[in-house]
N, C-alpha and C positions, 0 to 999 in steps of 0.2 A: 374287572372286565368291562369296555365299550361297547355298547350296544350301540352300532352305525346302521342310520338309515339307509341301506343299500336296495330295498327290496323293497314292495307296497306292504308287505308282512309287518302288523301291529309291532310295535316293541315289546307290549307285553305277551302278546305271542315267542317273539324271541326269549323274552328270559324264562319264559313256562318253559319251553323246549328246552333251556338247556338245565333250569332244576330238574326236570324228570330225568335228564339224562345223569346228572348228578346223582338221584337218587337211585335211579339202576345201577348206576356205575357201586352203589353201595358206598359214596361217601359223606351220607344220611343213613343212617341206619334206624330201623323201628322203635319209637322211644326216642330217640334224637333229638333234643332242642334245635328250632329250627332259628334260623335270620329273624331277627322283627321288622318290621317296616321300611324304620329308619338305615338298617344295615343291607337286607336286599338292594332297597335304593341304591346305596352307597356303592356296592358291590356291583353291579350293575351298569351305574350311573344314569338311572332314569330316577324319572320325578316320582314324588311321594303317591300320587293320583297311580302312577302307570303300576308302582309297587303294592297297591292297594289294590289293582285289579289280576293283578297276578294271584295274591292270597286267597282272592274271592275263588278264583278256579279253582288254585291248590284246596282249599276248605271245599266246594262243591264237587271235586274228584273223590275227597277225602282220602286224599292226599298227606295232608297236615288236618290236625286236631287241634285247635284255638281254646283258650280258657284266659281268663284274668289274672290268674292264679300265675299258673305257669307258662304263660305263654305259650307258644305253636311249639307243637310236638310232632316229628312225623308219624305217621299211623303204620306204614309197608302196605297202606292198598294199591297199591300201584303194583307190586311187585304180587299181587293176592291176584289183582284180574288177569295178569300177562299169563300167571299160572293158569287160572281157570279158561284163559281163551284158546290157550296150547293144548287143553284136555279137552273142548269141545271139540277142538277140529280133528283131533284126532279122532273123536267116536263118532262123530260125522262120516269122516272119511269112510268107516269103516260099518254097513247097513246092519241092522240085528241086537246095535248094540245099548240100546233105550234104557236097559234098566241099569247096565254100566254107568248110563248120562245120568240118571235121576240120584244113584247113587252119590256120584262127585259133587252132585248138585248139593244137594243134603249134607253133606262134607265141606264145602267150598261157602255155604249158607253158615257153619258153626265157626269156620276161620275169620269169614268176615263178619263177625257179630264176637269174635273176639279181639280183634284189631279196631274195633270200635270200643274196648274194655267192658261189653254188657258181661262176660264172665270170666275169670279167673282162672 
């Protein structure tokens, strides 16, 4: 895929947008080996610099999980906050509902400290 300057929108903005869309779309799945450097690049067709600051987002979403070991792994927090943002507005919407929120919260708090592997 070409990524064409058509827009003032970074390139690396572009390909961020379209892996997260990739990874909603569920064709990354949790545990997933992800692209390395070189093959985002590739896949792409931006430079190694633009695909290097894509990663840095994807790892600062945590998004992807990096090691030397096994290279970038997707985490599914992406698909952990969309969840948890759908259940706050829902108990938002709805006044009275506090210890509901503090609940999911506490729940939502052991999901993502699972999908970061602190536990098993």
């Amino acid at each position: 895929m070409h990524v064409k300057k058509q827009t003032r929108t970074p390139k690396w903005q572009t390909v961020l947008t379209a892996v997260l869309e990739q990874i909603d779309r569920g064709e990354y799945a949790p545990g997933d080996r992800f692209l390395t450097l070189r093959e985002l690049g590739a896949r792409y067709c931006v430079s190694e610099v633009t695909a290097q600051r894509v990663f840095r987002e994807l790892v600062a979403r945590r998004v992807i999980a990096t090691s030397r070991r096994a290279g970038a792994t997707v985490t599914g927090a992406a698909q952990t906050a969309t969840i948890y943002l759908c259940l706050c507005n829902e108990l938002f919407a709805n006044p009275g509902r506090l210890d509901q929120f503090r609940e999911i919260d506490s729940f939502m708090t052991g999901v993502r400290q699972g999908a970061d592997g602190r536990f098993a």
